[in-house]
C-alpha positions as a LaTeX table, in Angstrom:
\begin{tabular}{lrrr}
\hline
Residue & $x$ (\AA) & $y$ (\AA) & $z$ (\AA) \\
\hline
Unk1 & 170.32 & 125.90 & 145.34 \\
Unk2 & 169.38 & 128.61 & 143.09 \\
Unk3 & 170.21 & 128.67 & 139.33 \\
Unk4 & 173.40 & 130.79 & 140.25 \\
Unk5 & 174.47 & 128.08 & 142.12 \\
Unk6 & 173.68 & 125.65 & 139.80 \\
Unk7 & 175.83 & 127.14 & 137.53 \\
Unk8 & 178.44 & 126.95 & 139.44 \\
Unk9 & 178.52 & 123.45 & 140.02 \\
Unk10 & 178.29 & 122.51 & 136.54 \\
Unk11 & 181.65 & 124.42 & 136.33 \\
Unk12 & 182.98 & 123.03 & 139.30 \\
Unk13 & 182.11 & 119.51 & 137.73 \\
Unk14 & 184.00 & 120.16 & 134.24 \\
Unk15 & 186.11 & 122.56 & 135.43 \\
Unk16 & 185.62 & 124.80 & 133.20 \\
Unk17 & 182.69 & 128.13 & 132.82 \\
Unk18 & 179.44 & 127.29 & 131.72 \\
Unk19 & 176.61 & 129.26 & 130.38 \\
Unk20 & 172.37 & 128.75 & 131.09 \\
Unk21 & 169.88 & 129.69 & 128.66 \\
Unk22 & 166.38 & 128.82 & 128.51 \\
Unk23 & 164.48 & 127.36 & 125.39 \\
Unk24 & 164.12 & 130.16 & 123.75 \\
Unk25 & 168.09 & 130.90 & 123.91 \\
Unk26 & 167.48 & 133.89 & 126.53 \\
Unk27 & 170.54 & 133.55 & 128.42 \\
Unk28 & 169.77 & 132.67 & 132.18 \\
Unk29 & 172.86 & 132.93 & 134.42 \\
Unk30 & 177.11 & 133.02 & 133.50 \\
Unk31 & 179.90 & 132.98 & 135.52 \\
Unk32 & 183.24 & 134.23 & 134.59 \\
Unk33 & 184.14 & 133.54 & 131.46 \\
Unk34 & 187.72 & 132.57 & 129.84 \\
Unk35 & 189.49 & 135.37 & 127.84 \\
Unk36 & 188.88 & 133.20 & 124.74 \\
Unk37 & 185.55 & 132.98 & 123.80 \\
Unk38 & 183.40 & 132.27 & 120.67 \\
Unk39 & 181.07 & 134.92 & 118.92 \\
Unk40 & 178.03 & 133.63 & 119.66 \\
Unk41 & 178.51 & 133.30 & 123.58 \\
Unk42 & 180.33 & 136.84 & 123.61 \\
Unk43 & 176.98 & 137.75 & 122.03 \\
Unk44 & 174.36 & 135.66 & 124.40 \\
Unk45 & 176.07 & 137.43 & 127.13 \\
Unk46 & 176.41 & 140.92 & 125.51 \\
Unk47 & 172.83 & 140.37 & 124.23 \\
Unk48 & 171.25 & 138.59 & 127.14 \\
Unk49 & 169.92 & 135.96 & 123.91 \\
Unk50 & 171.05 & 134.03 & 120.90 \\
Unk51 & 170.12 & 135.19 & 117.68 \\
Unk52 & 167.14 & 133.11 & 115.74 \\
Unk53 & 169.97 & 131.57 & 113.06 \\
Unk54 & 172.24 & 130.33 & 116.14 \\
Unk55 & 169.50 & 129.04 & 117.55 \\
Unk56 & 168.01 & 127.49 & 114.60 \\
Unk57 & 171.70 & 125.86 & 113.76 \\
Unk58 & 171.99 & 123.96 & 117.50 \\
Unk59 & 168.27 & 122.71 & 117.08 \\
Unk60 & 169.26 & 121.10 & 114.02 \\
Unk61 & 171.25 & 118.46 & 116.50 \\
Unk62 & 167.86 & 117.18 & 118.35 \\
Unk63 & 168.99 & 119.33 & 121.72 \\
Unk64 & 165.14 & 120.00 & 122.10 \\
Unk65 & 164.08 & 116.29 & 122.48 \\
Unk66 & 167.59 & 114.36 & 123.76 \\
Unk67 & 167.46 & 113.21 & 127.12 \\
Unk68 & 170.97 & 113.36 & 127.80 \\
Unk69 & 173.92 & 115.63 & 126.41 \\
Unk70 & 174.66 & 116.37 & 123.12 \\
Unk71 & 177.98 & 117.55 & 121.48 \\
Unk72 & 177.74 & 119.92 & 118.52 \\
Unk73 & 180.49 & 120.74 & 116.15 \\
Unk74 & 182.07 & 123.96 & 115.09 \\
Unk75 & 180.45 & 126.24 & 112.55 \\
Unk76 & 183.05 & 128.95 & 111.06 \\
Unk77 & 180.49 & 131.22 & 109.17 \\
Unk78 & 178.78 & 131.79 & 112.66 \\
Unk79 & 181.78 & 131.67 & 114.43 \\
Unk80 & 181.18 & 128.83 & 116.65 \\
Unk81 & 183.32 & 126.81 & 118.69 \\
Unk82 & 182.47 & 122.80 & 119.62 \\
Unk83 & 180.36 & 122.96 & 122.42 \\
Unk84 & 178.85 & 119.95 & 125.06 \\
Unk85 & 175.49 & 120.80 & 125.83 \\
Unk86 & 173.49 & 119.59 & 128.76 \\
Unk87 & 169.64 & 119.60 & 128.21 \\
Unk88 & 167.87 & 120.96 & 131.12 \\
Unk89 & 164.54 & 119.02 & 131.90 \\
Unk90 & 162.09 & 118.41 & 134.33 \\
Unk91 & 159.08 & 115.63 & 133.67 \\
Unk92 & 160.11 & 115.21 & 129.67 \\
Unk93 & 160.13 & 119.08 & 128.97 \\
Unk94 & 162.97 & 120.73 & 128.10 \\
Unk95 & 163.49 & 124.25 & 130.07 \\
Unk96 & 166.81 & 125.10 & 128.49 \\
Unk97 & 170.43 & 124.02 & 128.40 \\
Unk98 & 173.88 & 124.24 & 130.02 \\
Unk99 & 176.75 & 125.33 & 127.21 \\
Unk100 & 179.99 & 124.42 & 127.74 \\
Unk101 & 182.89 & 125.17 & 125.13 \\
Unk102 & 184.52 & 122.24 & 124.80 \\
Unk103 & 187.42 & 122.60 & 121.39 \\
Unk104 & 188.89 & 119.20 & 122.02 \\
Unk105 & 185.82 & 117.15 & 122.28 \\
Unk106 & 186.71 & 115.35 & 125.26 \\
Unk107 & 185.21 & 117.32 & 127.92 \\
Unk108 & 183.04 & 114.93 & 129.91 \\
Unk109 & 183.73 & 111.72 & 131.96 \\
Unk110 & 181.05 & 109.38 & 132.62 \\
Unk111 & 180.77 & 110.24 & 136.22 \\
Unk112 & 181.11 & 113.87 & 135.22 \\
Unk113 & 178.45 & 113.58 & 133.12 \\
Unk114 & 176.01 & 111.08 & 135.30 \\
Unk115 & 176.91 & 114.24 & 138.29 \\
Unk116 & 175.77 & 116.99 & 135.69 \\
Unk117 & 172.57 & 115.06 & 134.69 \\
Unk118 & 171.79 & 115.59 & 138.74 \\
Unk119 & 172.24 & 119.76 & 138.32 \\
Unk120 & 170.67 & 119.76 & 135.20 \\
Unk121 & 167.29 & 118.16 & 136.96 \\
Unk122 & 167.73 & 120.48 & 139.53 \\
Unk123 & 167.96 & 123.55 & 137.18 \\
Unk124 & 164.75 & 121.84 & 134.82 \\
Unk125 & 162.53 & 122.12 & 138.24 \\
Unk126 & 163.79 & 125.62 & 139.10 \\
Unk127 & 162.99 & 126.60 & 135.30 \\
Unk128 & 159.74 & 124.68 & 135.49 \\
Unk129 & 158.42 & 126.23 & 138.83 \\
Unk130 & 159.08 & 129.87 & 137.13 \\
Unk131 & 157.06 & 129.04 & 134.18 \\
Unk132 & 154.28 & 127.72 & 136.24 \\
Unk133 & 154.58 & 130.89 & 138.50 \\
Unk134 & 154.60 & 132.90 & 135.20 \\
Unk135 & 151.55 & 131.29 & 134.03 \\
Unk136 & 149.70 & 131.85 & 137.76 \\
Unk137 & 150.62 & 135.84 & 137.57 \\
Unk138 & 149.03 & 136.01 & 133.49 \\
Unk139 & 145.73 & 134.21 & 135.28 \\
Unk140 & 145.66 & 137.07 & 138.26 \\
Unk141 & 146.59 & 139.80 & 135.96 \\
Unk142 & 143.95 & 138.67 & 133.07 \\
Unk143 & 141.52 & 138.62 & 136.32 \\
Unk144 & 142.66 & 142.05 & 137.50 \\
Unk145 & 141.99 & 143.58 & 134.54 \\
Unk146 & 138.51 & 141.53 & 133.64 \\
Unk147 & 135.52 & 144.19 & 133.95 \\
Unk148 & 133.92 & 142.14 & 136.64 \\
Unk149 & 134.49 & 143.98 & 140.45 \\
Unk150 & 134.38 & 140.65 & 141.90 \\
Unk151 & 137.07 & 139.11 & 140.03 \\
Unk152 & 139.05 & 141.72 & 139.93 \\
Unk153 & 138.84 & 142.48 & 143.44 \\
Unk154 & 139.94 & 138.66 & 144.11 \\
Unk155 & 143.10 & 139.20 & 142.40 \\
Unk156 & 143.81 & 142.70 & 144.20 \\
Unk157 & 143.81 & 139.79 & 147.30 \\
Unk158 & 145.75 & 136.95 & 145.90 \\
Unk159 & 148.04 & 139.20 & 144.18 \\
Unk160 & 148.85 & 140.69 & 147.55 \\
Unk161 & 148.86 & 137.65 & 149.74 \\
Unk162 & 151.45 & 136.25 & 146.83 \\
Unk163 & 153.76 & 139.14 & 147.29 \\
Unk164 & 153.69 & 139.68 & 143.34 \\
Unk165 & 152.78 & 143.35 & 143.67 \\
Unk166 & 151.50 & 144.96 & 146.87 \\
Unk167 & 147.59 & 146.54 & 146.92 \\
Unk168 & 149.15 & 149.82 & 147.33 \\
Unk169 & 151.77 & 150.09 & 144.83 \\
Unk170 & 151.87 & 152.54 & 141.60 \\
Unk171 & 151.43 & 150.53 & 139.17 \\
Unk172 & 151.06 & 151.27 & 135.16 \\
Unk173 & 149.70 & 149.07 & 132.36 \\
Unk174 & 151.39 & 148.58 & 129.13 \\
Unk175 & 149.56 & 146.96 & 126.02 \\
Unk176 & 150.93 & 146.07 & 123.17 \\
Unk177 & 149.25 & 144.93 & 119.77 \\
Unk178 & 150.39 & 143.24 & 116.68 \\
Unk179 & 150.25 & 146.18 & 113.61 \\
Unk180 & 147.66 & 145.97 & 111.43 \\
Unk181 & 147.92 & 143.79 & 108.66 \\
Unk182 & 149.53 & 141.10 & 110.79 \\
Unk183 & 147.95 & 137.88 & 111.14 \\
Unk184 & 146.81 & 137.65 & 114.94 \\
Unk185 & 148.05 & 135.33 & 116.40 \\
Unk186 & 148.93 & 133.99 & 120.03 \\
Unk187 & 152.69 & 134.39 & 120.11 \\
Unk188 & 154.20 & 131.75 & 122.43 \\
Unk189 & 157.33 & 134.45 & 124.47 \\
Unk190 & 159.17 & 133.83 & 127.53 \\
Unk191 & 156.89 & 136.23 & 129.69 \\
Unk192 & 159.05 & 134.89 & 132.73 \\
Unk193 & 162.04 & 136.53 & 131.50 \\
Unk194 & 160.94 & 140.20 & 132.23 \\
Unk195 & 162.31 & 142.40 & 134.87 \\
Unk196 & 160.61 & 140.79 & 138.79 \\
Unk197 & 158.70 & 143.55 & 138.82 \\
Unk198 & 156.77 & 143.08 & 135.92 \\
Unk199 & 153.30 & 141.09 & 135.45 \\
Unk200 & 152.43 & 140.09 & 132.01 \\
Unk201 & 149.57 & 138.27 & 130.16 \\
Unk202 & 149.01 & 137.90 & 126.71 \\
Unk203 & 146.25 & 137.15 & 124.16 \\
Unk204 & 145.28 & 136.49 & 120.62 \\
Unk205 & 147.43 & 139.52 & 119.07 \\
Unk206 & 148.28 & 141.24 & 122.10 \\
Unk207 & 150.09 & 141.35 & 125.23 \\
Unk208 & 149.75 & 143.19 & 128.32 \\
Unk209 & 152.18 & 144.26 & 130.82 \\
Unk210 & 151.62 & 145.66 & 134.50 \\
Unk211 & 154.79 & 147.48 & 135.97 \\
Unk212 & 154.96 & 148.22 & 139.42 \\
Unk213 & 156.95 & 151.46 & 139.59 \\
Unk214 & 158.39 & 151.95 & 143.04 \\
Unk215 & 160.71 & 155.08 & 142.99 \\
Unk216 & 161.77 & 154.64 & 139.40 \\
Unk217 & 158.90 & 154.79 & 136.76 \\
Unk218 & 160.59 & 155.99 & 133.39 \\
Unk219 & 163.26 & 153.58 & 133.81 \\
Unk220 & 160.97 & 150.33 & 134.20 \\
Unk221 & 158.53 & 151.31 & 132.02 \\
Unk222 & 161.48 & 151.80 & 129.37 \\
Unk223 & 163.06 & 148.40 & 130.60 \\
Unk224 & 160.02 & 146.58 & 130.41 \\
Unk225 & 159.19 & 147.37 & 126.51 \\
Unk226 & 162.64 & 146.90 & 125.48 \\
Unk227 & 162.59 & 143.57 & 126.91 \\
Unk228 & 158.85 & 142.82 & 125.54 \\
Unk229 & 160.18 & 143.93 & 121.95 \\
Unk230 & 163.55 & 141.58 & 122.10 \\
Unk231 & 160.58 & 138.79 & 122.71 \\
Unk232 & 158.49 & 139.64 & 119.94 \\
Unk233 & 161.66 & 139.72 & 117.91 \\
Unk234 & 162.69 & 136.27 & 118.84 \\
Unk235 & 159.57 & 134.97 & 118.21 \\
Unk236 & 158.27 & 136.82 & 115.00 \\
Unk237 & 162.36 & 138.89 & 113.82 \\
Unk238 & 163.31 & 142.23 & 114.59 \\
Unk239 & 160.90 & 144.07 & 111.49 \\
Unk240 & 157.65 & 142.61 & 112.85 \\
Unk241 & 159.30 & 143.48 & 116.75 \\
Unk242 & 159.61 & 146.99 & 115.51 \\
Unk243 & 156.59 & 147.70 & 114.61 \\
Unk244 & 154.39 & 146.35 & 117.15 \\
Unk245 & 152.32 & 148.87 & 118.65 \\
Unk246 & 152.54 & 149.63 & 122.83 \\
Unk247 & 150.94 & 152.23 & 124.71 \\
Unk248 & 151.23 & 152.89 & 128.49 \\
Unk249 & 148.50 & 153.99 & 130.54 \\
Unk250 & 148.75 & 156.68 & 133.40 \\
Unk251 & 150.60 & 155.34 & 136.27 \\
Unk252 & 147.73 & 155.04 & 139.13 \\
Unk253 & 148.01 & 154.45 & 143.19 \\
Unk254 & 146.85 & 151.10 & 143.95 \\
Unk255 & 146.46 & 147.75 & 141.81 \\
Unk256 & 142.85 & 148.13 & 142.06 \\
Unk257 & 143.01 & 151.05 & 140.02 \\
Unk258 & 145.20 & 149.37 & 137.18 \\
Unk259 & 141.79 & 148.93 & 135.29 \\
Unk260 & 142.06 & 152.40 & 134.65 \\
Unk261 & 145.58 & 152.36 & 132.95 \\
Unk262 & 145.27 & 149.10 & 131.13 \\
Unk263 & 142.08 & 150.82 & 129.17 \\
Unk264 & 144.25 & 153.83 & 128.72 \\
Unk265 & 147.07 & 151.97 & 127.52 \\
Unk266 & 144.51 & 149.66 & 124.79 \\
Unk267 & 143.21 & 152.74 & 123.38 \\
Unk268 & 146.16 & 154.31 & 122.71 \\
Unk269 & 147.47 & 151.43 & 120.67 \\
Unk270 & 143.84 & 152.54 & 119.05 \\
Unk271 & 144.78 & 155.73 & 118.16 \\
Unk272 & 148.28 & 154.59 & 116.82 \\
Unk273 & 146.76 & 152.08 & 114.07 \\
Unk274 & 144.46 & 155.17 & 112.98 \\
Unk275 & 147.12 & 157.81 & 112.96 \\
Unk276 & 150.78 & 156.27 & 111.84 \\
Unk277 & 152.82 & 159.51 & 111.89 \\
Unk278 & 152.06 & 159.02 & 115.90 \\
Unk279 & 154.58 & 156.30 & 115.42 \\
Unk280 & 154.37 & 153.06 & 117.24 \\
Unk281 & 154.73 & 154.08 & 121.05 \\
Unk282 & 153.02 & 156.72 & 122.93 \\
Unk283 & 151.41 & 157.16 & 126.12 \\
Unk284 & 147.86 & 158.04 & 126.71 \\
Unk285 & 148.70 & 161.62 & 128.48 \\
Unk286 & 150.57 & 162.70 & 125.21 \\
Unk287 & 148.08 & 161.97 & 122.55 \\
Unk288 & 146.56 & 165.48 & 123.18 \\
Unk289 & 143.60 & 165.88 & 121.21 \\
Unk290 & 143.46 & 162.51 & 119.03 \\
Unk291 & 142.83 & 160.52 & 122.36 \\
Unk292 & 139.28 & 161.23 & 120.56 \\
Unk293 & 139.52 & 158.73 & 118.17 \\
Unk294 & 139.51 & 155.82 & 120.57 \\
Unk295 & 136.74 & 157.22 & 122.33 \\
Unk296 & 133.90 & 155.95 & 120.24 \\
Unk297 & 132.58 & 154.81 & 117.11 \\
Unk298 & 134.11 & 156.52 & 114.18 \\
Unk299 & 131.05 & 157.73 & 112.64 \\
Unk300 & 129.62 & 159.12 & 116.16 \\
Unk301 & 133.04 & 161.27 & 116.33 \\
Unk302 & 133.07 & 162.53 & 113.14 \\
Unk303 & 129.25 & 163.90 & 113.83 \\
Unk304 & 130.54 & 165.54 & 117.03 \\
Unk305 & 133.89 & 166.97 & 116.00 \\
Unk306 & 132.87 & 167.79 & 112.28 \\
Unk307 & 130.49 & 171.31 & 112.68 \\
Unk308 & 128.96 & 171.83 & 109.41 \\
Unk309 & 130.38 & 175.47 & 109.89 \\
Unk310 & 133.65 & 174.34 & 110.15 \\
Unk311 & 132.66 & 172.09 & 107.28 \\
Unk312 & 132.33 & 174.54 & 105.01 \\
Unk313 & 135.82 & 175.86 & 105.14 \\
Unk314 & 136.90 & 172.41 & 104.50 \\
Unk315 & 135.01 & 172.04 & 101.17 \\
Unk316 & 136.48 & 175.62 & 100.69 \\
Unk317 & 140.34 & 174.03 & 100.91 \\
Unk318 & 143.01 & 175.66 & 99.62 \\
Unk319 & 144.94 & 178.55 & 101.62 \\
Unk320 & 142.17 & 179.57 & 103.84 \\
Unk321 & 142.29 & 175.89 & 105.52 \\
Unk322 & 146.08 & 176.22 & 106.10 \\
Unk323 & 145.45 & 179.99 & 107.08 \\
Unk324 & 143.04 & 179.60 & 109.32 \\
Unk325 & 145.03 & 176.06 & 110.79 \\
Unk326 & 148.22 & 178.19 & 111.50 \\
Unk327 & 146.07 & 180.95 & 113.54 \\
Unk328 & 144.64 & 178.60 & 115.65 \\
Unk329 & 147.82 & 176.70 & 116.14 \\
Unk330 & 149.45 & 179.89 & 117.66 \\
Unk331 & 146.22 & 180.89 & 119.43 \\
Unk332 & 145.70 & 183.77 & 117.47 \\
Unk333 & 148.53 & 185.66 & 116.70 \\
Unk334 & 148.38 & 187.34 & 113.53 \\
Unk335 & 152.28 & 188.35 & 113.24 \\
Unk336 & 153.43 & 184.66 & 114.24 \\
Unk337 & 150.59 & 183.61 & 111.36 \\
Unk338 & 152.57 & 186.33 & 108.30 \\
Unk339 & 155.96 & 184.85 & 109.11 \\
Unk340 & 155.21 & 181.35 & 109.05 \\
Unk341 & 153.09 & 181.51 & 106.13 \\
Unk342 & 155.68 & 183.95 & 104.38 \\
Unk343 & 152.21 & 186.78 & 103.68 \\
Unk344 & 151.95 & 190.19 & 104.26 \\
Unk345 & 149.88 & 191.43 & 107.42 \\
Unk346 & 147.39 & 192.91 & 105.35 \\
Unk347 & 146.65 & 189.64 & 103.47 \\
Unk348 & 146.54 & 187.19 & 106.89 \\
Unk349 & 143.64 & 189.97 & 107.96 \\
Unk350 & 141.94 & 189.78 & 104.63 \\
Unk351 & 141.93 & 185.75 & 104.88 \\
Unk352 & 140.71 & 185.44 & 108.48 \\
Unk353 & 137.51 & 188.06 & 107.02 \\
Unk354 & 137.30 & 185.83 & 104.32 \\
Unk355 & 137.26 & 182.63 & 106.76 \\
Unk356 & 134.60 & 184.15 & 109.23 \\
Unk357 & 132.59 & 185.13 & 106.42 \\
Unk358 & 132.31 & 181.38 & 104.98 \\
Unk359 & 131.94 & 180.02 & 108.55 \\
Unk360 & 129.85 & 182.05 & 110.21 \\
Unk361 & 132.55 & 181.90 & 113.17 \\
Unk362 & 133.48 & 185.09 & 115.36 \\
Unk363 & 137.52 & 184.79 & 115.48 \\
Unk364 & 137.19 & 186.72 & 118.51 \\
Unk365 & 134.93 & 183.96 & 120.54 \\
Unk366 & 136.65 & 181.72 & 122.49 \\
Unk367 & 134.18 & 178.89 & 121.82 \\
Unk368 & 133.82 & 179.27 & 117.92 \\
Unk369 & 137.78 & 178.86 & 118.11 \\
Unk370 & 137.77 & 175.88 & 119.94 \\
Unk371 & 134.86 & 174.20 & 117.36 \\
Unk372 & 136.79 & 175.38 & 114.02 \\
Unk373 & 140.33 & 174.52 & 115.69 \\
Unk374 & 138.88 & 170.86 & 117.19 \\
Unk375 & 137.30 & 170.13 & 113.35 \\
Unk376 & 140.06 & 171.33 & 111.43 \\
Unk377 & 142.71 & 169.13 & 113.76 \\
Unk378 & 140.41 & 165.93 & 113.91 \\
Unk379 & 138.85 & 166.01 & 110.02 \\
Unk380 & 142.04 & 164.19 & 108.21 \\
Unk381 & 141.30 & 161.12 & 110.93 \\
Unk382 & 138.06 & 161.12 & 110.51 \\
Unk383 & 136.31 & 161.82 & 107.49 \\
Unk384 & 136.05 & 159.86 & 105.08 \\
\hline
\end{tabular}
């Protein structure tokens, strides 16, 4: 049986609904539920999780360690009802638990109980074989993306042969990094619980992500960082969740091309702990210009974008900077550059002399553009 079915026998055995959630309070599976309901299972269903104080507040009753079922009492300021709960377990590890409300306290005869114990072994080895799976995609994925051809090339095969993601689907990576400032740390989430048709590994500060697209990309993508982000929040609360940085590669044909994304992906998280107004998710094909920044060494960059020309104008400041920013920005157009700076025509001409004369540029030459525009875009990220 599968954990839907499983489900449904532990109701059939109390006669009443029952709810599955794994360790980490992600719910699992429902059936229908009574009209009457508590908050916090109108919320694990609403939710798809239990918040970190519910969970905290059942822990608290040893449900993590018991070996056999465990009633908890009501709790009015979370808005709790009496509940029997029915560890789920497979070789002494707990994979998560089977909630029934139970007001009375009476729910549970010893052969209803001895006949749930059976279910709940049966859902602890379902649990257990998806965590192992999990933990065999994160070893194929980490290979995947490993710079050595060979290895990758072997998961390309197994992942194929396993019928996790097909060798010729379009596939995009998605990284995500702990902000800086935030102790790095390997943060123990539920990678199991994303969408099928996501792969995911994760690291010392970071976790990675490899979506197979099929005919929907925005949607998945979007789906698979909202879930990643509920994870981080269980694990670390919804501040730290929030400001975790992702970035998704370029969507490319074929796994053996997810290389390509992944790095994409990593450097953008780059450029978003150098340049914060960016915010905390991009992807790499809208960073523009400041895709730069995680292109090199900062010191090499700031040689090749900085032209002592254009450097000049800098140590010059003041309204020729923002003048000469502004004409570049709308790619020369001297009435567009009056009105948004609020000058007269006459005075936006007599600035631009002024600005060609410090330089050394011709306004009129494509190329010296390009070097003033590129230096005068780039120096607030890098210089020092």
């Amino acid at each position: 049986m599968d954990l839907d079915e499983l489900i449904g026998a532990v109701s059939d055995v109390f006669g009443t609904p029952a709810v599955l959630e794994d360790r980490d309070f992600n719910l699992v599976a429902f059936n229908t539920q009574p009209d009457e309901i508590d908050a916090v299972r109108a919320g694990s269903i609403l939710r798809r999780r239990s918040t970190a104080e519910v969970r905290s507040w059942f822990e608290q009753f040893g449900i993590v360690t018991a070996p056999g079922p465990v009633r908890t009492p009501a709790e009015v300021a979370l808005g709790i009802l009496p509940r029997l709960c029915l560890p789920v377990r497979w070789n002494g590890v707990t994979y998560g638990y089977f909630w029934l409300l139970d007001p009375d306290g009476l729910l549970g005869t010893p052969q209803q109980l001895d006949a749930a114990a059976v279910i709940a072994r049966d859902a602890g080895a379902l649990l257990a074989q998806r965590a192992r799976g999990s933990r065999d995609a994160a070893l194929l994925l980490t290979d995947l993306l490993a710079p050595d051809d060979a290895a990758s090339a072997r998961a390309v095969d197994e992942l194929d042969s396993r019928r996790l993601v097909q060798r010729t689907a379009y596939v995009v990576a998605v990284h995500a990094e702990q902000p800086p400032g935030h102790e790095r740390e390997i943060v123990p989430l539920s990678l199991w619980s994303l969408p099928r048709h996501v792969l995911a590994t994760s690291g010392e500060g970071f976790t990675t992500l490899l979506v197979d697209l099929a005919s929907s990309q925005a949607s998945r993508i979007a789906q698979a960082i909202e879930r990643l982000r509920q994870l981080y929040a269980q694990r670390l609360g919804d501040q730290a969740a929030a400001r975790l940085l992702i970035g998704v590669g370029d969507p490319q044909r074929g796994v053996a091309h997810a290389r390509t994304s992944h790095e994409q992906a990593r450097r953008t998280t780059q450029v978003l702990a150098a340049v914060p107004r960016l915010g905390v998710e991009a992807h790499w094909s809208e960073l523009g210009v400041h895709r730069l920044i995680a292109c090199g060494p900062r010191t090499a960059l700031t040689d090749a974008v900085l032209d002592p020309r254009a450097q000049r104008l800098l140590d010059e400041g003041g309204d020729l900077v923002r003048t000469a920013q502004v004409f570049l920005d709308r790619a020369g157009n001297v009435q567009e550059l009056s009105a948004e700076l609020a000058i007269h025509r006459q005075t936006a001409y007599y600035r631009l002399r002024r600005i060609e004369t410090i330089t050394g540029f011709d306004l009129h030459n494509g190329e010296h553009r390009l070097i003033l525009h590129l230096a005068l875009t780039m120096a607030p990220l890098v210089a020092p």
